[in-house]
VOBA-1610 file (N, C-alpha, C; in pm, whole numbers, padded with zeros to 5 digits, always signed):
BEGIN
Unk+06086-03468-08730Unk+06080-03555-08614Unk+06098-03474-08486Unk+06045-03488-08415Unk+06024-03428-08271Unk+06138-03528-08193Unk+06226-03414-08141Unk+06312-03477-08030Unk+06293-03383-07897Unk+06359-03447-07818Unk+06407-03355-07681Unk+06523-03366-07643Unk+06607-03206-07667Unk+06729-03177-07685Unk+06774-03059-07555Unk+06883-03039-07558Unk+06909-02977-07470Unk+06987-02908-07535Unk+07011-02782-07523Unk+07067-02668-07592Unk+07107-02552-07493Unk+07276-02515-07490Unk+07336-02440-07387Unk+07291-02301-07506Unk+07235-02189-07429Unk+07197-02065-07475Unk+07339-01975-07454Unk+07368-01930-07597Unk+07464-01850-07622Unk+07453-01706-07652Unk+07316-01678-07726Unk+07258-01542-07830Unk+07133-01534-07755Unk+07095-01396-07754Unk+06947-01393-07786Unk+06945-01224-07752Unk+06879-01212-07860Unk+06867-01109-07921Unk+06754-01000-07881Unk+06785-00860-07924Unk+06678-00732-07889Unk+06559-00777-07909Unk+06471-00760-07871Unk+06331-00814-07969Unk+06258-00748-08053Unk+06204-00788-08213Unk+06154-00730-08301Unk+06016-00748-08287Unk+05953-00662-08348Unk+05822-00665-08389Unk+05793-00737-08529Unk+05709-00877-08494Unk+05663-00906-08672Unk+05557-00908-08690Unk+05464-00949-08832Unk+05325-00927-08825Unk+05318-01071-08816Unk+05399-01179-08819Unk+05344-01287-08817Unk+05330-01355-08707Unk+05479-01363-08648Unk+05494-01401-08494Unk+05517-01297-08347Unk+05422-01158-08396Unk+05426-01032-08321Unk+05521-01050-08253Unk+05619-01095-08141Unk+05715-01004-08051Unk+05843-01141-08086Unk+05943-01086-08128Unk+06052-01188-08107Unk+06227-01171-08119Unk+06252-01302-08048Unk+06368-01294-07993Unk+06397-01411-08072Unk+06563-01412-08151Unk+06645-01480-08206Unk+06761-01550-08110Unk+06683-01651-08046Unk+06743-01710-07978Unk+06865-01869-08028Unk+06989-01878-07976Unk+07065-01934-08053Unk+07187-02024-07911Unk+07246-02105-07987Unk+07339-02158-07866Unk+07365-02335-07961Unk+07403-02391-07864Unk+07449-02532-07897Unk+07438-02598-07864Unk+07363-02732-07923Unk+07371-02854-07900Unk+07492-02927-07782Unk+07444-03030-07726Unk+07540-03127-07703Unk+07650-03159-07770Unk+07614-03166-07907Unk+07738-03246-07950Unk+07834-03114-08027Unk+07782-02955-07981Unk+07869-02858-08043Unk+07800-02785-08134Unk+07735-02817-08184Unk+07625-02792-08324Unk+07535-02661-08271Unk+07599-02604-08394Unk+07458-02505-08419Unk+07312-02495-08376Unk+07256-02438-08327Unk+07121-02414-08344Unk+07035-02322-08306Unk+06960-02272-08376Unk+06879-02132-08407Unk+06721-02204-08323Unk+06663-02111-08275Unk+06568-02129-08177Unk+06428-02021-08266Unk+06383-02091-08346Unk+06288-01952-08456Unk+06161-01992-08447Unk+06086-01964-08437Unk+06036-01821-08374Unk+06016-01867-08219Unk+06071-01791-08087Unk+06013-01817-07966Unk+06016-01705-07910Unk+05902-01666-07868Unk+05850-01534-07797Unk+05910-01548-07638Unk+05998-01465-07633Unk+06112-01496-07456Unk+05993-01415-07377Unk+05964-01325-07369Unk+05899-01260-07305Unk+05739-01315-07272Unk+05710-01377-07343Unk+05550-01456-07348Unk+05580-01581-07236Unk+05698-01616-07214Unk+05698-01738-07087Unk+05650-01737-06968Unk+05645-01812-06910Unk+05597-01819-06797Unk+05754-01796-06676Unk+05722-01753-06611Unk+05905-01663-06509Unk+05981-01787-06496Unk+05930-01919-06472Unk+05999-02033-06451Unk+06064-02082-06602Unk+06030-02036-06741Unk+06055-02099-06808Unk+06149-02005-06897Unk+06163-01860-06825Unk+06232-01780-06864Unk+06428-01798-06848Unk+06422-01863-06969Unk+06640-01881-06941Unk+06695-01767-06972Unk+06826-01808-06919Unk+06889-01647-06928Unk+07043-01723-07031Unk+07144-01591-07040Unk+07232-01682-07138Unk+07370-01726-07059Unk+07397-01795-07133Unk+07495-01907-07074Unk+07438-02027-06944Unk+07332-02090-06981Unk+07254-02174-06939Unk+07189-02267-07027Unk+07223-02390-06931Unk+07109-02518-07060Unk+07016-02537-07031Unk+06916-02543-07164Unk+06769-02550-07146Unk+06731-02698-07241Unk+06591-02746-07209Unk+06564-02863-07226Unk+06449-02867-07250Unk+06410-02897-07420Unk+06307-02845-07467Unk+06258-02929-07612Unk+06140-02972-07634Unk+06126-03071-07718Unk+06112-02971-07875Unk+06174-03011-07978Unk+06216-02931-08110Unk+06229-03019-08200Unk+06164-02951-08367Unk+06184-03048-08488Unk+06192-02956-08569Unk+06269-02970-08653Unk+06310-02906-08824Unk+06201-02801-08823Unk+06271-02679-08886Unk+06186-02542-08893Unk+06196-02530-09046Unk+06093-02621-09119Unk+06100-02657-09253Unk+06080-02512-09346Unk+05980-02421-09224Unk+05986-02309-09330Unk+06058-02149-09330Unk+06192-02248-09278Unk+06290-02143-09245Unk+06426-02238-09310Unk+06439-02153-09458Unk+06617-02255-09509Unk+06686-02263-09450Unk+06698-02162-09327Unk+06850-02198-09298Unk+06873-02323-09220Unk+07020-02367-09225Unk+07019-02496-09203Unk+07011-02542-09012Unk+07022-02438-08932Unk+07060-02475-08800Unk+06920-02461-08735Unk+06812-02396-08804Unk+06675-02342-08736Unk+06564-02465-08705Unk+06598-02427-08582Unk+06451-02529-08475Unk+06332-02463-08474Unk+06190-02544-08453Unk+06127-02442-08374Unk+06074-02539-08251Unk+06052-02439-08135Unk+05984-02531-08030Unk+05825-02581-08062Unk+05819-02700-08013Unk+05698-02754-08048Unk+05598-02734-07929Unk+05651-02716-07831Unk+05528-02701-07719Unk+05600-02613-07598Unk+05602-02481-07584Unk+05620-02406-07471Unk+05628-02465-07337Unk+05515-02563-07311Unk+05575-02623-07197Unk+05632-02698-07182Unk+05739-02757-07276Unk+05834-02834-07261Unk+05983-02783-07212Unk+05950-02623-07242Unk+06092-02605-07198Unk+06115-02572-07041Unk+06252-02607-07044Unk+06286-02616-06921Unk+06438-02569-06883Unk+06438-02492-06801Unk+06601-02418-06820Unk+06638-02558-06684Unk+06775-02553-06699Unk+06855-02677-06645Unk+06974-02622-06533Unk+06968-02655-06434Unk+07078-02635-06370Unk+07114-02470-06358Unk+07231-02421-06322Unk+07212-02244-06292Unk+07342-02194-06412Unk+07311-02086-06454Unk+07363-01988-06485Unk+07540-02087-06499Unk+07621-02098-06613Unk+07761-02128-06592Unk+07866-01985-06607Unk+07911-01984-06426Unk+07992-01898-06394Unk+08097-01787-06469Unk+08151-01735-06422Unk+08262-01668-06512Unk+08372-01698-06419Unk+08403-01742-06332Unk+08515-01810-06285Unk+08590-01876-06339Unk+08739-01860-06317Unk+08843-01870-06421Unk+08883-01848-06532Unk+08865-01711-06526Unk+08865-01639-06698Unk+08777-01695-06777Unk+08638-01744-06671Unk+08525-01795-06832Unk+08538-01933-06860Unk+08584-02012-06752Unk+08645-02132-06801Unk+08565-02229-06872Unk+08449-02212-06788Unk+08372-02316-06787Unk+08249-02248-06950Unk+08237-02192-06968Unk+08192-02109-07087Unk+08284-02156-07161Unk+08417-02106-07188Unk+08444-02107-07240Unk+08527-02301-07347Unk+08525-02403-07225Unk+08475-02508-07244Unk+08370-02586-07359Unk+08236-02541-07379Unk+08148-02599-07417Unk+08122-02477-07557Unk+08199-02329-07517Unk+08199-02264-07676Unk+08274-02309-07796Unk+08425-02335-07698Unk+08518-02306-07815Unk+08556-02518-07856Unk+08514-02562-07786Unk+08577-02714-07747Unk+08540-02836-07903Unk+08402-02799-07907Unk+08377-02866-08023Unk+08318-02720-08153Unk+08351-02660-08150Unk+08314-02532-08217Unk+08366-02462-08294Unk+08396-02460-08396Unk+08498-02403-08541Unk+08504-02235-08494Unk+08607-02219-08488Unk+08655-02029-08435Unk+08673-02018-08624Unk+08611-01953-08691Unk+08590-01842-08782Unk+08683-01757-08762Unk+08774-01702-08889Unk+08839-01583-08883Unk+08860-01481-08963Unk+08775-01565-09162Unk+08775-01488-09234Unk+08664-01485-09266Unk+08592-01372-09304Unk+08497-01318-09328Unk+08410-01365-09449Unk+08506-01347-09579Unk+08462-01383-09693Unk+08429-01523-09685Unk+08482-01635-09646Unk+08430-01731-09624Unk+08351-01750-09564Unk+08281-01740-09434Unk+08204-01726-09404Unk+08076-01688-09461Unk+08091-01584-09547Unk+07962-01579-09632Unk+07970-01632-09719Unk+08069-01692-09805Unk+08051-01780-09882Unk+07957-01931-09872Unk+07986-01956-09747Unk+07918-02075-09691Unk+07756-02053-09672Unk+07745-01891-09598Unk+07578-01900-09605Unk+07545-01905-09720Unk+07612-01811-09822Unk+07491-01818-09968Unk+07505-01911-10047Unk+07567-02055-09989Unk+07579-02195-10034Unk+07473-02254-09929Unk+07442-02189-09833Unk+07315-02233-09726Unk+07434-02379-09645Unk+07548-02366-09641Unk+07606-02442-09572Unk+07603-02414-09436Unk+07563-02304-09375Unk+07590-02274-09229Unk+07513-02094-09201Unk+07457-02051-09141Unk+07397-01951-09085Unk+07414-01893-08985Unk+07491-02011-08873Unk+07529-01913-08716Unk+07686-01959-08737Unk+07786-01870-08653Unk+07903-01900-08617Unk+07960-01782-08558Unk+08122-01886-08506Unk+08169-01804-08376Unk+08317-01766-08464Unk+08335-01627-08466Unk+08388-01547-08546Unk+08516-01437-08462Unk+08615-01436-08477Unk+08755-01393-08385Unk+08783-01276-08511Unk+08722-01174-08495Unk+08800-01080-08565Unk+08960-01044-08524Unk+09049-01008-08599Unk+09183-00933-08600Unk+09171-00850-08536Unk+09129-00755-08505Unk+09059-00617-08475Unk+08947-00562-08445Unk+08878-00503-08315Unk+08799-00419-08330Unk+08859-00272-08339Unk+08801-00218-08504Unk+08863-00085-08552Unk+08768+00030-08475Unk+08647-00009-08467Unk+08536+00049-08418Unk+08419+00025-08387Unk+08355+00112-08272Unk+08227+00094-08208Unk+08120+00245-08299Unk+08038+00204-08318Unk+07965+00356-08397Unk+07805+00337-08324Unk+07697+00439-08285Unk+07630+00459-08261Unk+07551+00522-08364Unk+07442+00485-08420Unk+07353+00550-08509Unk+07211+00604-08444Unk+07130+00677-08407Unk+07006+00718-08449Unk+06905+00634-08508Unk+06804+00594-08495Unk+06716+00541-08573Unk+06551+00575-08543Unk+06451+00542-08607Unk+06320+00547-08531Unk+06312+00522-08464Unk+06189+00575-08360Unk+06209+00571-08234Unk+06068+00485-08170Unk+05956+00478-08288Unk+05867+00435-08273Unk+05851+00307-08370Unk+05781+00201-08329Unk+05780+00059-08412Unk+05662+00084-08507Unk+05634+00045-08626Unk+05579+00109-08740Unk+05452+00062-08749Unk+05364+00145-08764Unk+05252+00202-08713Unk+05131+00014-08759Unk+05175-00019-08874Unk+05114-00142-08903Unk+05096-00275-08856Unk+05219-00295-08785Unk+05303-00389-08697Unk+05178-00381-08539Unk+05236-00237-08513Unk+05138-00225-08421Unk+04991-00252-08413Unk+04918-00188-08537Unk+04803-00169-08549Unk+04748-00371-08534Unk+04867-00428-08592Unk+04789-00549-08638Unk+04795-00646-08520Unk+04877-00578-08401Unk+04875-00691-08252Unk+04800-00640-08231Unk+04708-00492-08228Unk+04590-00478-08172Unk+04475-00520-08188Unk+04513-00547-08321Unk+04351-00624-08342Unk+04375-00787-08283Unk+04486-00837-08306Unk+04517-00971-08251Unk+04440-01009-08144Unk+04484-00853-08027Unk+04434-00859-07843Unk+04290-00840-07880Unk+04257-00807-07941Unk+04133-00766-07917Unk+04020-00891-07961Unk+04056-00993-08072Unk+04014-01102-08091Unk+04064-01230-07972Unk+04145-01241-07952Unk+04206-01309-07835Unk+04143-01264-07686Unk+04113-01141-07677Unk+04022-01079-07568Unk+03888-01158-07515Unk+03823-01204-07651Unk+03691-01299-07592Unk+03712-01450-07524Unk+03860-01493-07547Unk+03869-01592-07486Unk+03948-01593-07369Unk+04038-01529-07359Unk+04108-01523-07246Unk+04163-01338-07193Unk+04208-01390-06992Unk+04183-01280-06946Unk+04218-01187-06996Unk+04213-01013-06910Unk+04319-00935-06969Unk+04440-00908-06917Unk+04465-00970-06799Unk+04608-01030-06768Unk+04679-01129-06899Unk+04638-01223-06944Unk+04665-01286-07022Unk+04682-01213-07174Unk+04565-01179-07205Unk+04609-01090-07313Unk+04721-00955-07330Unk+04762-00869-07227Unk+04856-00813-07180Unk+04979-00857-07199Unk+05011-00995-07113Unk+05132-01081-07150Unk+05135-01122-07253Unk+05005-01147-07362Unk+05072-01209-07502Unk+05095-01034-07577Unk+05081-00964-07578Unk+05045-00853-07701Unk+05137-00728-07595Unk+05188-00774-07485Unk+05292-00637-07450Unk+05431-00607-07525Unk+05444-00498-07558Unk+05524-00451-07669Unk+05653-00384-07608Unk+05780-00448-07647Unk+05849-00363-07588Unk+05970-00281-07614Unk+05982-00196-07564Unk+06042-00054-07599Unk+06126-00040-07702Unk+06108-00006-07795Unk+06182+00000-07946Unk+06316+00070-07909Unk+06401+00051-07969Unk+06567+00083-07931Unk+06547+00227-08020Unk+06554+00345-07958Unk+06637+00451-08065Unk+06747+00471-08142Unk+06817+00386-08141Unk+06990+00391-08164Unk+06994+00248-08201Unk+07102+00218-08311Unk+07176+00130-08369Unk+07275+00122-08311Unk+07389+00035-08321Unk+07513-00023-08239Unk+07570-00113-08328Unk+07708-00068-08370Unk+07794-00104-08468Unk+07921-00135-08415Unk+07952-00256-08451Unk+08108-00318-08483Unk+08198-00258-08592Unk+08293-00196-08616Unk+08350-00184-08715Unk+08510-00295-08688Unk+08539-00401-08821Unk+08644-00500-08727Unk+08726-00515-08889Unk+08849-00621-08830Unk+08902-00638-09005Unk+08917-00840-08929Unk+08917-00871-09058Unk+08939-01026-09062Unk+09083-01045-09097Unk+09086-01156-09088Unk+09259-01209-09075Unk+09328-01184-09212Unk+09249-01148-09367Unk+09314-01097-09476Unk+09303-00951-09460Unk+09258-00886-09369Unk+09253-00728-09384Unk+09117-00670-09388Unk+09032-00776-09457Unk+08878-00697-09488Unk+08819-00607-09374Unk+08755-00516-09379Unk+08738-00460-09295Unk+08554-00469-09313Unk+08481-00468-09197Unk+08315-00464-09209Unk+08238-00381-09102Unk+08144-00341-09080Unk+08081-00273-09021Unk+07922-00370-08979Unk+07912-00436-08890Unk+07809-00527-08871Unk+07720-00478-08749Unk+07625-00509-08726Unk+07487-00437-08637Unk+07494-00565-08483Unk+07476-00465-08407Unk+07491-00532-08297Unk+07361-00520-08241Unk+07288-00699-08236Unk+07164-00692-08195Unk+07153-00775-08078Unk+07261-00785-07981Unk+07247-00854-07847Unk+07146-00810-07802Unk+07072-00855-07695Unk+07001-00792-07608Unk+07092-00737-07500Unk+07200-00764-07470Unk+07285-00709-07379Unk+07312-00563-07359Unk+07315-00520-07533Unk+07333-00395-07561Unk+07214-00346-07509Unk+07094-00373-07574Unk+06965-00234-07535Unk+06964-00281-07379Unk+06938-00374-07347Unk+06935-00344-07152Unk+07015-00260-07140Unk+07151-00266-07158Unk+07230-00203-07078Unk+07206-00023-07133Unk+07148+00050-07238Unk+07115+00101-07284Unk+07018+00131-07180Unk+06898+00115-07190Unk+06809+00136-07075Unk+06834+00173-06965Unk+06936+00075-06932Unk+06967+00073-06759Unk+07040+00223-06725Unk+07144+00236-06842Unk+07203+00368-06856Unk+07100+00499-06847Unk+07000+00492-06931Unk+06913+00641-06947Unk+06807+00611-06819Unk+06765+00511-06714Unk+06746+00545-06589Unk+06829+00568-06513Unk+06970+00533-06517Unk+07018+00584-06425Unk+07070+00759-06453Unk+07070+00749-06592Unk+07095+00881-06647Unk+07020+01006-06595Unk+06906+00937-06557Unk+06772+01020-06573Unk+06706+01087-06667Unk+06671+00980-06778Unk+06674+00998-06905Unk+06759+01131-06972Unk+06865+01117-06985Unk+07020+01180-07013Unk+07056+01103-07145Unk+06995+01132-07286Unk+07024+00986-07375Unk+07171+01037-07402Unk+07198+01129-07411Unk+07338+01133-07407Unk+07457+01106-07312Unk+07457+01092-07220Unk+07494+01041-07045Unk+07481+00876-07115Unk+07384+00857-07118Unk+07344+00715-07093Unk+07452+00631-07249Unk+07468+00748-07394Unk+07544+00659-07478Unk+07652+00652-07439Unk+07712+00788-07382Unk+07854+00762-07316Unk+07837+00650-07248Unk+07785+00605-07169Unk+07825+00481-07092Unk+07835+00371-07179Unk+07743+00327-07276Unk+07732+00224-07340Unk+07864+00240-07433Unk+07883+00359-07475Unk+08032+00356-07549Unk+08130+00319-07496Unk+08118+00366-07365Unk+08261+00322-07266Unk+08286+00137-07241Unk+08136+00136-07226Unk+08127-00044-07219Unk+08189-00124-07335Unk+08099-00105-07453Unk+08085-00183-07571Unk+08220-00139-07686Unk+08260+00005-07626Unk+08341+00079-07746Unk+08487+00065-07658Unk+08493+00048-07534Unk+08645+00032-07452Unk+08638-00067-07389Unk+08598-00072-07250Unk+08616-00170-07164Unk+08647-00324-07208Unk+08496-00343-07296Unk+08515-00515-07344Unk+08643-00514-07429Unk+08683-00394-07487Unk+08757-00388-07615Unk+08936-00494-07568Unk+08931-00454-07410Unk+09036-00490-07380Unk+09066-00652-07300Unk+08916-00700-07355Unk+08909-00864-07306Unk+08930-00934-07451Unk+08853-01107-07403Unk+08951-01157-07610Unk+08795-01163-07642Unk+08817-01113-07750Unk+08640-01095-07835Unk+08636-01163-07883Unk+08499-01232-07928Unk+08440-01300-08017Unk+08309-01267-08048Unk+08255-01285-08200Unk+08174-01251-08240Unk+08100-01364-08246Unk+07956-01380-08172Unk+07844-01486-08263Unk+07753-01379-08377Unk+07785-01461-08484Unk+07759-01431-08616Unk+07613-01534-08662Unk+07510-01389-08702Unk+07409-01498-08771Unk+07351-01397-08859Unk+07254-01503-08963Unk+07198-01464-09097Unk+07077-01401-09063Unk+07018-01344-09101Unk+06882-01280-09069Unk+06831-01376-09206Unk+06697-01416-09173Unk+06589-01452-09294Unk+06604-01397-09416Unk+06570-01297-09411Unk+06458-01203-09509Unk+06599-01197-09627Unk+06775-01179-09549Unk+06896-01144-09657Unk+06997-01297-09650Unk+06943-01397-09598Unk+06982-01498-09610Unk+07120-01528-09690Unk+07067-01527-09794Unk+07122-01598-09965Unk+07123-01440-10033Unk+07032-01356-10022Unk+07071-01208-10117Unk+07131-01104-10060Unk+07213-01064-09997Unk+07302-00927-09935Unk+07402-00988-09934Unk+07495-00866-10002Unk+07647-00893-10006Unk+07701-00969-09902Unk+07680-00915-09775Unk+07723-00987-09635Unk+07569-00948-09559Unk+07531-01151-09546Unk+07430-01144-09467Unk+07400-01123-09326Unk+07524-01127-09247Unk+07531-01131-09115Unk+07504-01018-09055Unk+07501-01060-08898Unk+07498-00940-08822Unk+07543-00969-08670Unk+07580-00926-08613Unk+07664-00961-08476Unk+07496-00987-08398Unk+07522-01142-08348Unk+07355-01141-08263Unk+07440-01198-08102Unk+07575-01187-08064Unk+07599-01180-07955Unk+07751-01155-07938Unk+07830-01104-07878Unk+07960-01041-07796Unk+07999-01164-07704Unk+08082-01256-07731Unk+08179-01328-07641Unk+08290-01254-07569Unk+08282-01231-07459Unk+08426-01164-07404Unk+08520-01193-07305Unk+08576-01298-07266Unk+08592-01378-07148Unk+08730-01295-07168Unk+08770-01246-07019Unk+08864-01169-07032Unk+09029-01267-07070Unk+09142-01174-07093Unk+09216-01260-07136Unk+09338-01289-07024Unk+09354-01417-07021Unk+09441-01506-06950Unk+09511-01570-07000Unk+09625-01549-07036Unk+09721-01661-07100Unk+09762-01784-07007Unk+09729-01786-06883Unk+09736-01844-06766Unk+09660-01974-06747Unk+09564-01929-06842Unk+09429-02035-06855Unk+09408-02094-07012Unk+09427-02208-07040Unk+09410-02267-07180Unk+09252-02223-07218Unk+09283-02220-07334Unk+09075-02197-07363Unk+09040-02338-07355Unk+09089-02473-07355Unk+09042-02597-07368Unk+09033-02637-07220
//
């Protein structure tokens, strides 16, 4: 059934390359009434600038059951031009107040781990907001540097069939590809029995700020991780963290632990200020 919902944007993620829905972003946040919900498949970058939301903002957008996606919280949009970002950006004034309001208010805070996956590979739940004990560690990995050669090959032929009907401005904006992350970005944390995990950090927060670092670096990729270490590996370290936690598809129901960090809550800490 097709509704029109309004959904405060919490996540949204680096963007991958697929062969099915070529460029995408795992976009995520909550309902009105608190609730979960996964935004699958919506190409952020393919919008039009007006329809482009940013996070911690409500958007307003007509959505029905993403039947061919199990997990239980996944929408997909039914018509691009329905969406509509709402009102501006909610502040960080008062230690996050107002964020922190509509996160934590109707919203189960997660603290052990094992449960948590217990629940996905019961398909009871796929996104959640997760308070580790500890961040033990931040780790930086290496990875390819180029997006794999098939992926590519197959948006080209896409543009190139799409080419006879529309411009090449237009085709540009659907089939522009963008900059593959060299480096991985790791949480290392323990949960409230001790467990300790190592989970992948796929904010988009991270690779911008990544970027932003190696121009100002002057492409310096080493200059530029120090900074992101100092950010992601200290600075936030000393606000109150929270993890948004979600399932990837493909390890749903089969990997030991399906998750992966798809956004960083950090509203600094105030004992001064109730989180409610």
């Amino acid at each position: 059934m097709i509704e029109t919902k309004k959904v405060f944007i919490t996540v949204k993620t680096y963007p991958t390359l697929s062969t099915k829905y070529d460029e995408l972003v795992c976009t995520a946040g909550f309902f009105e009434d608190g609730s979960w919900v996964r935004l699958y498949p919506l190409p952020f970058r393919k919008l039009d600038d007006e329809k482009q939301y940013r996070k911690y903002q409500w958007l307003e957008l007509q959505l029905e059951k993403n039947f061919s996606d199990p997990r239980p919280e996944t929408y997909k949009v039914v018509d691009r031009d329905s969406i509509r970002p709402v009102g501006d950006v909610i502040s960080t004034a008062n230690a996050w107040q107002g964020r922190k309001d509509i996160v934590f208010s109707k919203n189960r805070i997660y603290t052990n781990l094992t449960k948590l996956i217990e629940l996905a590979k019961s398909n009871t739940l796929s996104l959640a907001t997760f308070k580790p004990t500890k961040i033990i560690g931040f780790e930086i990995k290496e990875t390819e540097r180029n997006w794999p050669k098939n992926k590519l090959a197959l948006l080209k032929k896409k543009a190139r069939q799409l080419s006879l009907f529309q411009t090449p401005e237009e085709v540009r904006k659907e089939f522009s590809v963008v900059k593959k992350l060299p480096y991985k970005f790791y949480y290392k944390f323990c949960d409230d029995q001790g467990r300790e995990s190592r989970l992948m950090i796929e904010d988009w927060e991270i690779g911008a700020l990544y970027w932003n670092c190696l121009k100002r670096a002057g492409g310096n990729e080493g200059t530029a991780l120090a900074k992101v270490r100092e950010k992601f590996g200290k600075s936030l370290l000393k606000n109150d963290i929270y993890l948004f936690l979600g399932t990837t598809l493909q390890f749903h129901r089969r990997s030991r632990n399906p998750f992966v960090i798809i956004g960083v809550f950090y509203p600094p800490n105030n004992p001064q200020l109730s989180l409610f």
